[in-house]
N, C-alpha and C positions, 0 to 999 in steps of 0.2 A: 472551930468548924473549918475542916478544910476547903481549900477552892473547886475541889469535884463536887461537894455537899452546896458549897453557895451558889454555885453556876446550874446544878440538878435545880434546886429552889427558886432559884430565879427565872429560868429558862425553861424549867417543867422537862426536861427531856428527861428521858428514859435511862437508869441506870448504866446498861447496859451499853448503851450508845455514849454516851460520857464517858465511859472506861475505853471502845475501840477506837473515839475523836483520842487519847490523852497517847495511846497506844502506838497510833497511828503517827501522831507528831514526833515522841521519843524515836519511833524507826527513820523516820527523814531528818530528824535533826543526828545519827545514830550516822546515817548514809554518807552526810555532808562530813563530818568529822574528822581529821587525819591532815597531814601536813607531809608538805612534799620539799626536799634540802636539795637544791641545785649543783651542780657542779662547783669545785671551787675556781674560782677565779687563779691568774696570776698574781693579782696584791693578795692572797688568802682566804679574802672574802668570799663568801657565799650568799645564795639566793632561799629565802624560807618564805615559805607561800602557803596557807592553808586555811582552814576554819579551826576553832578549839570551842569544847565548851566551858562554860562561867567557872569550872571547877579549876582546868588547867589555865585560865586566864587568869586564878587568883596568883597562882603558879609562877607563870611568868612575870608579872607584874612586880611582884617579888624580888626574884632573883634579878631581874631588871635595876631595879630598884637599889640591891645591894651591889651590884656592877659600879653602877653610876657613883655610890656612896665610896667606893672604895678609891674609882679614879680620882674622884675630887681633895681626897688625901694630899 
């Protein structure tokens, strides 16, 4: 059962109204989304600031991950 079908059953709401609440979240989590790369610095460095969703956080985490693995070589 999906979580639109358990929360309609649980909560009695209206089909229709569960599909523009799920809708409506996807657009503002949609909005916030995007990441913004600073200037570089003089040491090379730069500034990364933004929001990601769970998909590109697997993403990151990752290659993060492999970074770290390789310096410790």
């Amino acid at each position: 059962m999906e979580i639109k079908d358990r929360l309609r059953a649980r909560l009695r709401i209206p089909p229709d109204e569960i599909k523009r609440r799920f809708k409506t979240a996807a657009r503002l989590r949609a909005r916030r989304r995007g990441l913004h790369l600073g200037p570089q610095q003089r040491d090379g460095m730069s500034r990364l600031q933004g929001w990601i969703d769970p998909e590109t956080r697997c993403y990151v985490e990752a290659a993060s991950a492999a970074v770290r693995a390789r310096a410790a070589i």
